[in-house]
KETIMI-31970 format. One record per residue: x, y, z of N, C-alpha, C in turn. Coordinates in Angstrom, 1 decimal, always signed. Atoms other than C-alpha are relative to their C-alpha. Layout:
<rs>
[[X, Y, Z], [X, Y, Z], [X, Y, Z]]
...
</rs>
This chain:
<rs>
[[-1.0, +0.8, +0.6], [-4.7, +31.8, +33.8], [-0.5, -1.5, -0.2]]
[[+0.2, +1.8, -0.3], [-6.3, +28.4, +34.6], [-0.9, -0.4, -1.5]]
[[+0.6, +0.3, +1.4], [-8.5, +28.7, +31.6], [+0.4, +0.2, -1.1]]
[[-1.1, +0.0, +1.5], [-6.1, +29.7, +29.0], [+0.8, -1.6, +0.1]]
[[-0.5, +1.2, -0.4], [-4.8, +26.5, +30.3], [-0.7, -1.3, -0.5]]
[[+1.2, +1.5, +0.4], [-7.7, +24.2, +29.6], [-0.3, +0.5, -1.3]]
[[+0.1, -0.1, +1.7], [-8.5, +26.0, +26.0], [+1.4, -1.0, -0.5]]
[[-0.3, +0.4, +1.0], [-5.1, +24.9, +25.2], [+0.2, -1.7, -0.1]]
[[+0.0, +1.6, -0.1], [-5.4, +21.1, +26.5], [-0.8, -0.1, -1.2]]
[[+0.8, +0.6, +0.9], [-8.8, +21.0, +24.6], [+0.6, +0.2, -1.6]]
[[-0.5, +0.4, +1.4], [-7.3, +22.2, +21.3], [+1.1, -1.1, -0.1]]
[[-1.3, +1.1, +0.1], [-4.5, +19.8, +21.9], [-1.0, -1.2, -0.4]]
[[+1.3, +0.9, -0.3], [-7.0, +17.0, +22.7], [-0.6, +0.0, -1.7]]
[[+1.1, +0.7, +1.1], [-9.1, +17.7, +19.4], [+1.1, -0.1, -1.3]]
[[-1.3, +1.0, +1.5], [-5.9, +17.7, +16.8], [+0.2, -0.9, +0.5]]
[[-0.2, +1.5, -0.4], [-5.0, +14.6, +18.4], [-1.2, -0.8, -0.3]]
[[+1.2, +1.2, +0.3], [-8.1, +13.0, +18.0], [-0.4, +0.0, -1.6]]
[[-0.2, -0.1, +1.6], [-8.1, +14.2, +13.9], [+0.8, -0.1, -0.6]]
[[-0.8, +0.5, +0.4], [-5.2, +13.1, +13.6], [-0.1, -1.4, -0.4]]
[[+0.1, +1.4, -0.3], [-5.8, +10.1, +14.7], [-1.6, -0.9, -1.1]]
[[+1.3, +0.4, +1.2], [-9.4, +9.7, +12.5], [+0.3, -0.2, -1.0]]
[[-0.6, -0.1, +0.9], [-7.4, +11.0, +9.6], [+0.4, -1.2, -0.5]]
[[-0.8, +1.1, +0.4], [-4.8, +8.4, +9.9], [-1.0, -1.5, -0.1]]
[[+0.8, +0.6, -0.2], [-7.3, +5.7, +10.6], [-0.5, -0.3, -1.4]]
[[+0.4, -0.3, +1.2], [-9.4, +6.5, +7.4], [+0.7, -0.2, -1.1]]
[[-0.7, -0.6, +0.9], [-6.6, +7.1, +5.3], [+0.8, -1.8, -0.6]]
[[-0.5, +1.3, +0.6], [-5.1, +3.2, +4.8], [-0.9, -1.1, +1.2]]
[[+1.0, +1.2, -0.9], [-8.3, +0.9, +6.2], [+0.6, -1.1, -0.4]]
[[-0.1, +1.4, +0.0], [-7.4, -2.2, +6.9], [-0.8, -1.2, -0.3]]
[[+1.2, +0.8, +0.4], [-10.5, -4.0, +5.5], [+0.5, -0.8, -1.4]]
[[+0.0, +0.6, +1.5], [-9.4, -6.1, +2.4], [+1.3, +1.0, -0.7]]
[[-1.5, +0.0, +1.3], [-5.9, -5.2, +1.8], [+0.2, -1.0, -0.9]]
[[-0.8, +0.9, +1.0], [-4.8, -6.8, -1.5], [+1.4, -1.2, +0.1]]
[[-1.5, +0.6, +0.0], [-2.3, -9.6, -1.2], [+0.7, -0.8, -1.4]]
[[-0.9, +0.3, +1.5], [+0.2, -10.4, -3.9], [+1.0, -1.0, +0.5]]
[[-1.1, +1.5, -0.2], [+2.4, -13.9, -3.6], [+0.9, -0.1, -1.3]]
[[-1.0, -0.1, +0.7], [+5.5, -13.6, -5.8], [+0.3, -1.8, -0.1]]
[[-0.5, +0.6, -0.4], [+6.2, -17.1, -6.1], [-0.6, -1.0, -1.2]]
[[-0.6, +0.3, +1.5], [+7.5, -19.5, -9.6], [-0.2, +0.7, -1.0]]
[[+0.0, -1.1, +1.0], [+8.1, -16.4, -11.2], [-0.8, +0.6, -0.3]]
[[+0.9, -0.4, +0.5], [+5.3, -15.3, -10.8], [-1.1, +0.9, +0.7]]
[[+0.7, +0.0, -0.8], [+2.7, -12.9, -9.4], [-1.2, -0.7, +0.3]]
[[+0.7, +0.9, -0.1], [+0.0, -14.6, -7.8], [-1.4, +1.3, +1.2]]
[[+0.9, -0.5, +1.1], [-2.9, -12.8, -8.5], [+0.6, +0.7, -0.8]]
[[-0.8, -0.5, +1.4], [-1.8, -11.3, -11.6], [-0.8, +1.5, +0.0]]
[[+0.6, -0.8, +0.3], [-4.3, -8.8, -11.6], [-1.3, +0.2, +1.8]]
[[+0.3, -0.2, -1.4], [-5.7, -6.8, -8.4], [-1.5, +1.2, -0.6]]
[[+0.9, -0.8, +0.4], [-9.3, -4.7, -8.4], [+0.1, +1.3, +1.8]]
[[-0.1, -0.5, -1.2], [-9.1, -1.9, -5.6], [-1.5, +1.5, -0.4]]
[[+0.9, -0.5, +0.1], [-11.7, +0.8, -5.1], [+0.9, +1.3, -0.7]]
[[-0.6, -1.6, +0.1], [-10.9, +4.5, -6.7], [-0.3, +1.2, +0.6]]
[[+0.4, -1.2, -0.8], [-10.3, +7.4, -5.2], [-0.2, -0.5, +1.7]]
[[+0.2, +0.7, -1.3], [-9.5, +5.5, -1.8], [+1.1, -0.5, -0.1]]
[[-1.2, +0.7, -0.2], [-5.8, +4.9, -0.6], [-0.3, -1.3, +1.0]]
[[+0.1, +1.4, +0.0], [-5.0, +1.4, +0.2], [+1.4, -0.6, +0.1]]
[[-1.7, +0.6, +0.1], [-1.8, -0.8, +0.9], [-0.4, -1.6, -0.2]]
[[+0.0, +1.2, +0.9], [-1.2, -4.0, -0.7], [+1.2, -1.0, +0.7]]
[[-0.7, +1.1, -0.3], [+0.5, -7.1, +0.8], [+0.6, -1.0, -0.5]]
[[-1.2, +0.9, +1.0], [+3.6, -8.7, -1.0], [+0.3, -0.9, +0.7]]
[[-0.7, +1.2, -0.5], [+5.0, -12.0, -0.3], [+0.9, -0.1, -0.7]]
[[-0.5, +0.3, +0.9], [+7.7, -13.1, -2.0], [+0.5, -1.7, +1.1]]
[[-0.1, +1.0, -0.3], [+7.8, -16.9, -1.7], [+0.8, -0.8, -0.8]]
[[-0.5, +0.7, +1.1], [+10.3, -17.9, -4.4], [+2.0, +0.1, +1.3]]
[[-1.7, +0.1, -0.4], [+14.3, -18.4, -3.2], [+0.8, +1.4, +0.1]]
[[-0.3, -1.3, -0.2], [+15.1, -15.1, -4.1], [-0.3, +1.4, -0.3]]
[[+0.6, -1.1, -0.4], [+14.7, -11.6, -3.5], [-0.5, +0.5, -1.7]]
[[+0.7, -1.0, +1.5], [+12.4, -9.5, -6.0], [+0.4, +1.3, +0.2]]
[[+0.7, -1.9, -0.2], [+11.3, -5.7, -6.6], [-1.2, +0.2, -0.1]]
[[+1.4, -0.1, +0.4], [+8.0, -5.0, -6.5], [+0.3, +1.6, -0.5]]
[[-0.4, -1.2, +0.4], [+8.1, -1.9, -8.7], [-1.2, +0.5, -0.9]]
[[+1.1, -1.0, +1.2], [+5.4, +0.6, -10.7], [+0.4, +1.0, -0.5]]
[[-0.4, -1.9, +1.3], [+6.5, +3.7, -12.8], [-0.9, +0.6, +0.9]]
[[+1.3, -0.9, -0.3], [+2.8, +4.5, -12.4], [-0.4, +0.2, +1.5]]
[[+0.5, +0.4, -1.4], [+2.3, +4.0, -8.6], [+1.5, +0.7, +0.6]]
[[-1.5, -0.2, -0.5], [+6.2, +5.2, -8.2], [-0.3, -0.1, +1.6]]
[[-0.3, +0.6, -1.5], [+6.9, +2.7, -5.6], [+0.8, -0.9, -0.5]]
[[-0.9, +1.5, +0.3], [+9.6, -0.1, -5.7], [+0.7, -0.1, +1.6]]
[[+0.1, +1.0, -1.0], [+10.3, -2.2, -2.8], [+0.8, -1.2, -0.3]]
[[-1.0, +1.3, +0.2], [+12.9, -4.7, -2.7], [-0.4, -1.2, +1.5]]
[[+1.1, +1.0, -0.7], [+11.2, -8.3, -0.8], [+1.1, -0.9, +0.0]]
[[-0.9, +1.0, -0.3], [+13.8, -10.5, +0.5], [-1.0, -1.7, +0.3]]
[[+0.4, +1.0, +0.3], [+13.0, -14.3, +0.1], [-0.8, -0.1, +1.3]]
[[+1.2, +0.0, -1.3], [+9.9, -15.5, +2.6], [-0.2, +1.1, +0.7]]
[[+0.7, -1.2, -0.7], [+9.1, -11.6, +3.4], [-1.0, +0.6, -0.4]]
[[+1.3, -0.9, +0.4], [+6.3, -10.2, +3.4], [+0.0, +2.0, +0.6]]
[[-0.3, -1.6, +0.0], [+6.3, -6.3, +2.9], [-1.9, +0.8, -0.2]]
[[+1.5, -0.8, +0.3], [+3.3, -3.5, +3.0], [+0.3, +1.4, -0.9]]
[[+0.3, -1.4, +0.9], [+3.0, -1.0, +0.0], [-1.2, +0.5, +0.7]]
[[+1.1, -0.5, -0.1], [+1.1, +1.6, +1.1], [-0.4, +1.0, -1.2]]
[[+0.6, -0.6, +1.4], [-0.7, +3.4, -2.2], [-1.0, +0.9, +0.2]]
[[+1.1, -0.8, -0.1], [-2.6, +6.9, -2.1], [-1.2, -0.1, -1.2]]
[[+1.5, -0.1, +0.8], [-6.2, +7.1, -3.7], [+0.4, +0.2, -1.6]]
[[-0.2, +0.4, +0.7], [-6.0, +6.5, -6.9], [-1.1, +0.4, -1.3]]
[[+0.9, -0.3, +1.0], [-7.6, +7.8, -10.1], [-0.9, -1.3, -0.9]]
[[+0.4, +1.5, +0.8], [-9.7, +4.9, -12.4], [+0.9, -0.1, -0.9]]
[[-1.1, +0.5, +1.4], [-7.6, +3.0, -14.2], [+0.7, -1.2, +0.1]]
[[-0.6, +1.1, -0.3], [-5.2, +0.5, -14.5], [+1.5, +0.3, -0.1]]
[[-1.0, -0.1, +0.1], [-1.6, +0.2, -13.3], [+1.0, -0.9, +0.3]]
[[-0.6, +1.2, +0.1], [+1.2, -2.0, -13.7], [+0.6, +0.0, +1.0]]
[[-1.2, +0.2, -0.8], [+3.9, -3.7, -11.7], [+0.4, -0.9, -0.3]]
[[-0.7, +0.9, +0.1], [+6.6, -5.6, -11.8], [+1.0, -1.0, +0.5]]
[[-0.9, +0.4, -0.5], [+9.6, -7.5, -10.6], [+1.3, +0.3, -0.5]]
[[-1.2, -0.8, +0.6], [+12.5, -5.5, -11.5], [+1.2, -0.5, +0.1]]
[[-1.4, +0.4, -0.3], [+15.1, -8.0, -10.5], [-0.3, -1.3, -1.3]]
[[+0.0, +1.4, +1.1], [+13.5, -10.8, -13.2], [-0.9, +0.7, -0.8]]
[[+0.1, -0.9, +1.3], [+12.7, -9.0, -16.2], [-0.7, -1.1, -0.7]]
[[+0.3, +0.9, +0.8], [+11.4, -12.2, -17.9], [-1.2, -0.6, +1.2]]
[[+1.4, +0.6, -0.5], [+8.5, -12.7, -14.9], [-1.1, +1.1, -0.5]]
[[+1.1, -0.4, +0.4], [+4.9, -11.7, -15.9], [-0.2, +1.1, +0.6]]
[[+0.4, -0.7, -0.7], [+3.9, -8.2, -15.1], [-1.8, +0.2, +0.8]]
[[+1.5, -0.4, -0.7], [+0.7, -7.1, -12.7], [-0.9, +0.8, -0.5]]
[[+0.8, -1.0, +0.8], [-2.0, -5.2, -13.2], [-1.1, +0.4, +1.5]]
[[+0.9, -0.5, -1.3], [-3.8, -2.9, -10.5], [-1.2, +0.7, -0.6]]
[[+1.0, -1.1, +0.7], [-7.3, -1.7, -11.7], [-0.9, +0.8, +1.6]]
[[+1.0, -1.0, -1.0], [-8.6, +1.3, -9.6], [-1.8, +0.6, -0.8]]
[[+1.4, +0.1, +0.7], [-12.8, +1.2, -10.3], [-0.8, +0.6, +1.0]]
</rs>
């Protein structure tokens, strides 16, 4: 019995630890993108991220009031109350380019995400 015991610690033991690599891997924290919402505006307008490599992106919204950060293509939208900062997280990504916007001010400039 004592060894059916320790097989199943060690399998326990090695999904926990690939899980853990997995997750790790899967949104690096090395050069997240940050986006500053703020006089109507995004600030950078335009983001370059690597492709085929998920990634999350750091919103600010620095203007008086609340935005949307929103993409069709990325389907994600995110509502950023005034001086919050929020974290999109975005899976790997084919090359290309994709928008976003602020869906509560229809008259601010949209973004542009190029995956390269």
């Amino acid at each position: 019995m004592p060894r059916r015991s320790n097989l199943k610690t060690l399998a326990l033991a090695i999904g926990t630890a690939s899980m853990f690599v997995f997750t790790t891997a899967v949104f690096a924290d090395s050069a997240a993108p940050e986006l500053r919402f703020q006089n109507g505006h995004f600030e950078p307008s335009n983001v370059t991220v690597p492709a085929n490599t998920s990634f999350k992106v750091m919103v600010t919204n620095a203007d008086p009031a609340a935005i949307e950060f929103e993409s069709f293509e990325l389907h994600r939208e995110r509502v950023v109350r005034p001086g919050e900062t929020i974290t999109v997280f975005v899976p790997a990504l084919a090359p290309g380019s994709y928008q976003f916007f602020d869906d509560f001010h229809h008259d601010a400039p949209q973004g542009t995400i190029v995956s390269k």
